[in-house]
N, C-alpha and C positions, 0 to 999 in steps of 0.2 A: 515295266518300270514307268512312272508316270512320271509327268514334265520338273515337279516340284522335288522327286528324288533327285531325278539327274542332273538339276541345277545345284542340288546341294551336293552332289559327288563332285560334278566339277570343282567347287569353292572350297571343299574340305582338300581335294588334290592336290590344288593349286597352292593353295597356303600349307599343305606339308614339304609339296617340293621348295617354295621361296624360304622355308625356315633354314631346309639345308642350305641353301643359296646365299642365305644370308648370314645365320647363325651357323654353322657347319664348320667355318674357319676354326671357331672355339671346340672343338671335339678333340679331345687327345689322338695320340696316335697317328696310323695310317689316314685315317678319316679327316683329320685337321689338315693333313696334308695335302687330300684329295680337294677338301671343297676351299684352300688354299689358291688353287689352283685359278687361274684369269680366265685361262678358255673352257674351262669345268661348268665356271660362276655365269659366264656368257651364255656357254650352250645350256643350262637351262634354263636360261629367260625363254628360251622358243615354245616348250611344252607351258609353264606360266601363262605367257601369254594368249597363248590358244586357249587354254583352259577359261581366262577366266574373260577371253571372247565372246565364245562360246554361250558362256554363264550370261553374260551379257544379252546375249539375243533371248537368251530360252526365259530369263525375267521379263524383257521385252514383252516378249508373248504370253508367259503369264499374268503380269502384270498392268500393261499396257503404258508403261512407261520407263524413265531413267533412273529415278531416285530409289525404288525401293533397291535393284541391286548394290548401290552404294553403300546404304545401312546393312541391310544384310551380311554385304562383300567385308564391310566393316568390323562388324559386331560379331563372325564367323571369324574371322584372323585373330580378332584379341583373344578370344578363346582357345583358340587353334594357336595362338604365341605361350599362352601359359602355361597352357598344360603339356607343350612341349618342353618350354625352356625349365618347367618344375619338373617333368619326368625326366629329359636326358640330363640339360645341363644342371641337374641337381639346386639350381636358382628358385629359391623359394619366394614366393611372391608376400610382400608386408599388405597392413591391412588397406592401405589406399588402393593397390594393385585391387585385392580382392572385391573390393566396393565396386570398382571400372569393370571388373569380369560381371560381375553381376547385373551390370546396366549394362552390357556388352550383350549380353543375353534376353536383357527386358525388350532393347533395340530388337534381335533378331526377330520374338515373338509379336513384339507392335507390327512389325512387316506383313505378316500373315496374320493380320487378326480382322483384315479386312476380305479377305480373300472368298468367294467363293468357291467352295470346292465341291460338287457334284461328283458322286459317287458313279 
């Protein structure tokens, strides 16, 4: 697996686990109840955090600097918030949201469009 997969595994991770983290309380049932919970919501900022640590170094070194994982970090989670919060919590996004997904995405691929990548 090369360095630009595993920085995007980490970020895709990262921002699935902070959804439940965050959004998770709104889930009916058992599951509202779970991520309800103080020390639930706490204990998984640790994996979060590491994750997107992590991310952080391995852009370093791909990159050679701070800002592209920000954009990236950025334009990876709006995406990664919509189409969760449109597939679980049935929250359909209007068309301002959709215009933001969209540049959320133009962000990601500006990031890499400088990139050399040597096969």
């Amino acid at each position: 697996m090369n360095q630009i997969t595993t920085l995007l595994i980490y970020l895709v991770v990262a921002n699935v686990i902070a959804w439940y983290q965050i959004q998770g309380q709104f889930l009916s049932g058992k599951a509202g109840q779970i991520f309800s919970n103080d020390f639930i919501v706490i204990l998984m900022g640790v994996p979060i955090g590491w994750l997107l640590w992590k991310a952080a170094t391995l852009s370093y070194v791909i990159f050679g600097g701070v800002w592209n994982i920000r954009m990236i970090g950025f334009g990876l989670g709006t995406v990664i918030f919509g189409v969760m919060t449109a597939s679980i919590l049935k929250e359909l996004p209007g068309w301002h949201t959709i215009i933001s997904i969209i540049l959320a995405v133009a962000i990601i691929l500006l990031q890499f469009s400088n990139l050399n990548i040597k096969a």
